[in-house]
N, C-alpha and C positions, 0 to 999 in steps of 0.2 A: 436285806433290811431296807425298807422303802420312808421317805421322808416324803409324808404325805403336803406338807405346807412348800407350794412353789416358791422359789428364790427368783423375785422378777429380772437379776438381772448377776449372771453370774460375771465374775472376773476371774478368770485362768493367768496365775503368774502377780508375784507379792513385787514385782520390780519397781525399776522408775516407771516403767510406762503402766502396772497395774495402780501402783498409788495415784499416781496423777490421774486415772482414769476416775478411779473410786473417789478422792477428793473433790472432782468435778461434779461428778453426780448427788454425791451429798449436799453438795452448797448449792446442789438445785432440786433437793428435798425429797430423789427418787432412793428408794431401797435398792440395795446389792450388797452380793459379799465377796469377799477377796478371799479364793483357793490359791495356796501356795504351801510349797512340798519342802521348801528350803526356809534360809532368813530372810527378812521382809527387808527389801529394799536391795537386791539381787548384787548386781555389781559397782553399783555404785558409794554401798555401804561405807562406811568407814569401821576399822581396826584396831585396837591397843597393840600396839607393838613397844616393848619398854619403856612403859609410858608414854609416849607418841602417838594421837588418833592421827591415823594414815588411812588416807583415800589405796582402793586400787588401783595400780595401774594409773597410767597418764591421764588425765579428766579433764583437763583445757579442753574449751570448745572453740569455737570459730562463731567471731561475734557477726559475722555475714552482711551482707549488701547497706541493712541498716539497724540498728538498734534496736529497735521499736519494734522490728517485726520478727526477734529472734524468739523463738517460741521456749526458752526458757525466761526471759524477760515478761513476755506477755504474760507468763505462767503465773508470775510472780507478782505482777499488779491484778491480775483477775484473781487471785484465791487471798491476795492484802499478805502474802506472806513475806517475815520478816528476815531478808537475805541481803550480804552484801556481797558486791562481786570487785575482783581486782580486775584490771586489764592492764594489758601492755601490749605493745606491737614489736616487735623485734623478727627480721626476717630467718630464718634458718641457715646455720654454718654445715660447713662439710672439713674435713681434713686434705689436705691439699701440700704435697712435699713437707709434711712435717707445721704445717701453720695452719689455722683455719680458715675458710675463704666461705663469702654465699654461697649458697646451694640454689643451681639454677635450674635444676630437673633432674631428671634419669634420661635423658637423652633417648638414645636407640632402644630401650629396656621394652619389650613386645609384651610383657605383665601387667594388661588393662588393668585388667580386675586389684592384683595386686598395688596397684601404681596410684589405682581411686583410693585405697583403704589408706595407704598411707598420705596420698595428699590431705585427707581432711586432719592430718595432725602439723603441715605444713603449712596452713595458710596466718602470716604474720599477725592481724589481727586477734585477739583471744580475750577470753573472758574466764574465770574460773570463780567459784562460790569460796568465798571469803572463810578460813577456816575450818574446810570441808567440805566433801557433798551430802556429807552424814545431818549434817542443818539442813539440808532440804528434806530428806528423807523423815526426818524427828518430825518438821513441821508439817508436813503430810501425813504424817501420823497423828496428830494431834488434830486433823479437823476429821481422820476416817475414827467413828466410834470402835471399840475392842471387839464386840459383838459381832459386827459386821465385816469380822477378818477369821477365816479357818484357816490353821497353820498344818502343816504334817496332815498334808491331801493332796493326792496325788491323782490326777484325771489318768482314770486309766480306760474309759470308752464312754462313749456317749450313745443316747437314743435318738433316731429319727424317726417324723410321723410325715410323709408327702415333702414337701420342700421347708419342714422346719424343725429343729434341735430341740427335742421334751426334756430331755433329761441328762443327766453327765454320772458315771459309775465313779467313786472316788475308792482309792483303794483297794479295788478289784470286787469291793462289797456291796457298800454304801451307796444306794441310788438318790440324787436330789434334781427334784422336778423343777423345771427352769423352765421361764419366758423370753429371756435374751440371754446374750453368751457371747463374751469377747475373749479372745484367746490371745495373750500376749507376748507370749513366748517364742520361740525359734516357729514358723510354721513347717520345719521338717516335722516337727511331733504330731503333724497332722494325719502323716499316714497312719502313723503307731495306733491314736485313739477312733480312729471312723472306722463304720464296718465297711468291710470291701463291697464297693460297687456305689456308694454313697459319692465320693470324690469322684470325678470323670477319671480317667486315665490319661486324658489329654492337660489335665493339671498338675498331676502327679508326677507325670514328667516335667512339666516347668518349675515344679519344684526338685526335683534331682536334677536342673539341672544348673544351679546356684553350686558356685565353686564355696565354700566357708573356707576361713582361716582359724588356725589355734593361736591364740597370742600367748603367748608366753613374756610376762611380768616378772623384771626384777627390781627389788627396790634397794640400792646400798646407803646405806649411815654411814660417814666418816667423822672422826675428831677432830679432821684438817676441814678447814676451806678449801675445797678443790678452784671453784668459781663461782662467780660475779653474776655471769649474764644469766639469759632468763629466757633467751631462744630456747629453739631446739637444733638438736645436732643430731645429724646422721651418716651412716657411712655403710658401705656395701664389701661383703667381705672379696679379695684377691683372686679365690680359687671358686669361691660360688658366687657367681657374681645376679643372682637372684638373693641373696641373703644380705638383707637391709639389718640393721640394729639403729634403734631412735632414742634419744634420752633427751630430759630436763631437769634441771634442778629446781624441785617445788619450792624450798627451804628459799627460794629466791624473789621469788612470785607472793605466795601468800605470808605476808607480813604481819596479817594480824596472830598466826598462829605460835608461838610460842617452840622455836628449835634450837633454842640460842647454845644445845648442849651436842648438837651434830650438825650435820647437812646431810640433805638426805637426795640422792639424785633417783631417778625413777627411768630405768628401760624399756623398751615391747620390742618384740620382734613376732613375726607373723609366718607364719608356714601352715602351707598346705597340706592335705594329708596324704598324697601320693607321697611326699619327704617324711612324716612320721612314721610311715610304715617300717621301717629301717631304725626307727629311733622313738621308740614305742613313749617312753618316759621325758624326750626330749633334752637327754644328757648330752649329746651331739651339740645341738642349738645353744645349749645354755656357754658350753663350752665356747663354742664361737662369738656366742655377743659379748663372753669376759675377756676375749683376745682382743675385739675392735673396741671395746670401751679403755683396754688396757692401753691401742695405740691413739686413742684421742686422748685421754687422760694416765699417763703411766702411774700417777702418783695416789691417782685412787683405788686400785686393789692394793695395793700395801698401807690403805690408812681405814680399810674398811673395820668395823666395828660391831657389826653383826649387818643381816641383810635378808630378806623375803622374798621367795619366790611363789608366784604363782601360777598355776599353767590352767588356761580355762578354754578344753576342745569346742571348735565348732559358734565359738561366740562371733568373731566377724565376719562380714559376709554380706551382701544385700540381694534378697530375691527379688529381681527385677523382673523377671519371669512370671512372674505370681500378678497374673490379673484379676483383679478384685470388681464389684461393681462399683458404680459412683458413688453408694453410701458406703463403701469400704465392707461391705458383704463377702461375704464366700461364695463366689458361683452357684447358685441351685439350691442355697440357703438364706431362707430370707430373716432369720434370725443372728446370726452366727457373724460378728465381725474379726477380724486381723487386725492386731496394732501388734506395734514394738519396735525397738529398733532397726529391725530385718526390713522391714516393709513399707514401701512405696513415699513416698515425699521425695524434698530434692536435697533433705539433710541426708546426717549419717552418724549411728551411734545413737547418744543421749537426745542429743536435739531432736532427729528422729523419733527416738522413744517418747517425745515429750509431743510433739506435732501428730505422729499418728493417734496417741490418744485423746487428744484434745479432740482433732476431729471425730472419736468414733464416739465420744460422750457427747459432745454438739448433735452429731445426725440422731443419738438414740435421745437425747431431750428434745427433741425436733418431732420426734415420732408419738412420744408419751403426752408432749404438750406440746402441740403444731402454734399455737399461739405468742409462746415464750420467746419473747425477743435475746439473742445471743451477742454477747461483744465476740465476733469474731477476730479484732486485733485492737491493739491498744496503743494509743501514743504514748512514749515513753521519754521523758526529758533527760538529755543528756547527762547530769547528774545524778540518776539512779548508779553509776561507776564507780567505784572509787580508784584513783589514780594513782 
């Protein structure tokens, strides 16, 4: 079945990086619509857990070099959206003879790859969304109209005409005619959707050859006050000394939220898939992050009061590999962009996901109307913060 009317400008992926993309281009009065196969607003959603809306997973960012130019700040004075953020600075502890000492590095540890994913949650400065990241996501949805979002569609191939994207198969059926197309999502799914011979080969390997991580998120409730601070704490286990476990207590940080009936500490740990292969469901890992959380904290699995796991494969990861053109194009496609978290900036994560999209709505309002003058960055007064 053929949908004869083109969608000028498709979005692949309901995330942070598709809303932010889709909010951008509304507020600059171009058509598009947001394809996504899951819930809107991917991993950064927020959750009811016994009455508790809880973020996923650890969501501090890293408030960077300077305020002003933190691409979720910018975000947030260019779309006038209504957000507060806490910050604090508190450098990272380790366990050390039984006390907790700074955390000065991994020393000798030869896990590049591994050693970047976890720094970006080490760096002392941080910023976090007041109350949630589920506020940002709400308010991103409130300036993309309803119409202009298809839910449960799943890109399952696309058409090419010479060096440019016609069309995207949705559901293995559903063909819709398209004039741009940004893909948001992990860019491994790229092999899956392009017909063979479309992608070079010489790309395709730079994209196999991006190591990813599976995080694996646990989040404990306790009745006790385990702790006060507001760092984060890490530690690496005895016998596998690749095997990091990292926690914080949110319940400490975001003040304005309402936990006054738990504490709520939140874990990740990150493993490769050559380790999942042996430990398919990740009962192994989880096992171990409850032993090192047990020797930094004894008193919090015996005061735990219910607790959430989640394991999300293949989420981090950065294809560095992935050369794009200068307006963040797909090699040999001149419609077709890449954003998301995955890809190219000198962030990692959300911020990432928030920076790649900015730019690829900028280059594609840039192309639609060469005239429209853009705020590419925004001064921001120190008092956007709250303390």
């Amino acid at each position: 079945m053929a949908n004869q009317k083109k969608t000028p400008i498709a979005i692949i992926g309901g995330g942070i990086s598709g809303l932010t993309l889709a909010a951008l281009l509304e507020r600059a009065g171009l058509d598009y619509l947001v394809i996504d196969s899951q819930e809107l607003g991917g991993m950064i959603r927020g959750q009811n857990e016994h009455g508790i809306s809880l973020d996923y997973g650890l969501k501090s960012v890293p408030i960077g070099s300077a305020l002003n130019k933190n691409p979720l700040v910018v975000l947030k004075e260019r779309l006038g959206l209504r957000l507060q953020f806490d910050s604090w600075t508190e450098p990272p502890q380790t366990l050390a003879k039984n006390e907790f000492v700074p955390f000065v590095g991994f020393g000798e540890n030869k896990l590049r790859i591994l050693i970047t994913e976890y720094n970006y949650y080490l760096t002392p400065e941080r910023i976090i969304v007041s109350q949630g990241w589920q506020k940002l996501v709400d308010q991103l949805l409130q300036i993309i109209p309803a119409e202009k979002i298809m839910t449960k569609s799943h890109v399952t191939g696309v058409g090419v005409s010479d060096d440019a994207i016609t069309s995207l198969t949705l559901n293995g059926s559903t063909q819709l005619n398209v004039g741009r197309v940004v893909c948001t999502l992990s860019p491994s799914v790229l092999s899956e959707i392009f017909p063979k011979g479309v992608i070079s080969v010489k790309l395709l390997q730079r994209i196999s050859k991006t190591q990813t991580f599976t995080a694996i998120n646990l989040d404990l409730a306790t009745t006790q006050k385990i702790s006060e601070a507001k760092n984060f704490f890490i530690l690496n286990d005895n016998v596998d000394q690749e095997f990091y476990v990292l926690g914080q207590f949110p319940s400490n940080i975001d003040t304005a939220r309402n936990l006054s009936s738990v504490q709520i500490s939140s874990w990740l740990t990150l493993v490769d898939q050559e380790s999942l292969q042996d430990d398919e469901n990740g009962s192994k890992a989880i096992r171990t992050m409850k032993k090192l959380i047990k020797r930094m904290f004894p008193e919090l699995l015996e005061n735990v009061k219910w607790e959430r796991l989640l394991v999300v494969p293949t989420s981090i990861g950065h294809f560095e590999h992935l050369q794009l053109e200068k307006n963040g194009t797909l090699p040999g496609l001149v419609n077709f962009w890449v954003a998301g978290a995955q890809v190219g900036g000198v962030h990692r994560n959300i911020l990432n996901a928030i920076q790649s999209s900015t730019f690829a709505a900028d280059q594609i309002i840039r192309q639609v109307d060469p005239q429209r003058i853009l705020r590419s960055s925004v001064e921001v007064p120190a008092q956007t913060l709250s303390p």
